[in-house]
N, C-alpha and C positions, 0 to 999 in steps of 0.2 A: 677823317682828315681830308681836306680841301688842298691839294697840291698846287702850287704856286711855280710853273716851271715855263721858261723861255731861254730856246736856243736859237742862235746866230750866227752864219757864218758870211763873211766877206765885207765887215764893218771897220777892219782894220786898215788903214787909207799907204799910201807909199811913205810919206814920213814915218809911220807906227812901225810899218815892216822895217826901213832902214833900220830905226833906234834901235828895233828888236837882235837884227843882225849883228851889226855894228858893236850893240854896247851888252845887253842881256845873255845873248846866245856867243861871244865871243869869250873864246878862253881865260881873261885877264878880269871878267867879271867875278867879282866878290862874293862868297856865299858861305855861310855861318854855319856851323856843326850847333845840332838842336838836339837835345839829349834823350826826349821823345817825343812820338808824334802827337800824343793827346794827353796821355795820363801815364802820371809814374808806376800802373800797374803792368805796363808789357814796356820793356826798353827797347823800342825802334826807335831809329833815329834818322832824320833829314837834313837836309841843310837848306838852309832861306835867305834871302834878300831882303829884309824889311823896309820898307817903303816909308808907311804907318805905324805906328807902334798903335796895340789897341787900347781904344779908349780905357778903359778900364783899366792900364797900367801907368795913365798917363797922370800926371802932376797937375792938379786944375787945368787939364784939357793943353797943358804946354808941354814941349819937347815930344809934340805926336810925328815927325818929319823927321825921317831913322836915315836919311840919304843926301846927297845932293839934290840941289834946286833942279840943274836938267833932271835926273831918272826922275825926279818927285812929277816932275811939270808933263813930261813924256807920257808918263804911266797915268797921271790923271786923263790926262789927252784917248791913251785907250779905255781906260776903261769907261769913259763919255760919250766915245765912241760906238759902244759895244749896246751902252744901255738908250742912246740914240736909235739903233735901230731896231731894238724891243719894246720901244717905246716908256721906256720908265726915266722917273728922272729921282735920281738919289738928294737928300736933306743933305746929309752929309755922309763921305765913308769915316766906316768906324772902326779899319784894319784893311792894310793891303802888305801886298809880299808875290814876291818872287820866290819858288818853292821844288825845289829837286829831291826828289825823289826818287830810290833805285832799290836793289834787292838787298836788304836789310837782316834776311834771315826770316821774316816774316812774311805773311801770305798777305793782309791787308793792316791798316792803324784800325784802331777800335770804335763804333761806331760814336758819333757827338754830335750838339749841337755847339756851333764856335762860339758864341754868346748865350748869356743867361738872358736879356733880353731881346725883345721881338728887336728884327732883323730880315734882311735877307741876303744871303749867299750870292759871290762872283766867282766861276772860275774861267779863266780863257787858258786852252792846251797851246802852248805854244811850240810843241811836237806832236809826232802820231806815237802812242803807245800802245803796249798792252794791257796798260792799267787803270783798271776802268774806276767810275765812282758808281758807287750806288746811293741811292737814296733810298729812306726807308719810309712806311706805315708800322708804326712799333718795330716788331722783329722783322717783317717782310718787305723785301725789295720790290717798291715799285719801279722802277727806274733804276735802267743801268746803262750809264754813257762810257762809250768810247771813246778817249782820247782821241783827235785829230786836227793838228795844227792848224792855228785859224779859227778855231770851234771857238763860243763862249756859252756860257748854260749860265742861269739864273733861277733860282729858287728859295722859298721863304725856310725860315729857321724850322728847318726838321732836321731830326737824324739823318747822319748819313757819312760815309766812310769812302777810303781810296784802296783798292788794292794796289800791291807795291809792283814795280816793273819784274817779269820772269827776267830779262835782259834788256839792259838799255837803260835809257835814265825816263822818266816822268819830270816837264818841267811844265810849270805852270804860272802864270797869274789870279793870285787870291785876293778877293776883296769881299769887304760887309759894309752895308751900308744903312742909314735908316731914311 
């Protein structure tokens, strides 16, 4: 396997940071009890902010915009941002979310890949955690990042899984694009 990996930090501009403050990371923001994280075979559970609904759930590609116009327009804005300065430029995303995470009772979600089709992976920590992701080569981790706000990491459709926070919350922004 041929790994596909870029990280970035300091591509988030002072409007991103506000929004992030202001509307994401304040108390009054919205977020959804998700029944598990991958597969109905281990029951963790998170709570998320969907953004995008993913393609593949979506009705001839309508009712893919799960939010308001500002979060929808913001969140595109970082994540443009983020793949501006790794230089890629996304067709289109094909799933985004706001994503909290915390101690579930479990040690990590199971490892996946988020689409059955080619793809590649967003995520920006928008905290520092102790909840790392790893990415895999079959069973073996090549790649293991540390949450730290600010950070964004990109990489093509491989496995690969989160462990959960020992304490604290895991938030992030998720996105796939092709």
């Amino acid at each position: 396997m041929t790994l596909f990996f870029k990280e970035s930090k300091g591509f988030l501009t002072h409007r991103n940071e506000n929004f992030l403050t202001q509307t994401v990371l304040n108390v009054d923001f919205p977020f959804f009890l998700q029944g598990q994280a991958v597969s109905d075979n281990q029951k963790d559970f998170y709570l998320t902010h969907k953004v995008l609904n993913r393609l593949e759930q979506s009705d001839n590609h309508q009712r893919t915009i799960n939010t308001d116009i500002e979060i929808y327009t913001h969140t595109l804005d970082i994540l443009n941002n983020f793949c501006d300065s790794i230089g890629v430029k996304p067709y289109f995303y094909t799933r985004a979310g706001y994503n909290l995470t915390f101690n579930c009772g479990f040690d990590k979600c199971e490892p996946h890949q988020d689409h059955e089709y080619d793809h590649k992976q967003i995520i920006i920590y928008l905290n520092d955690s102790d909840a790392t992701t790893c990415i895999l080569d079959g069973k073996k981790v090549v790649k293991e990042i540390k949450p730290e706000q600010g950070k964004g990491i990109c990489f093509n459709n491989v496995p690969h899984y989160q462990h959960y926070p020992k304490s604290g919350a895991r938030l992030v922004l998720v996105a796939t694009f092709i």
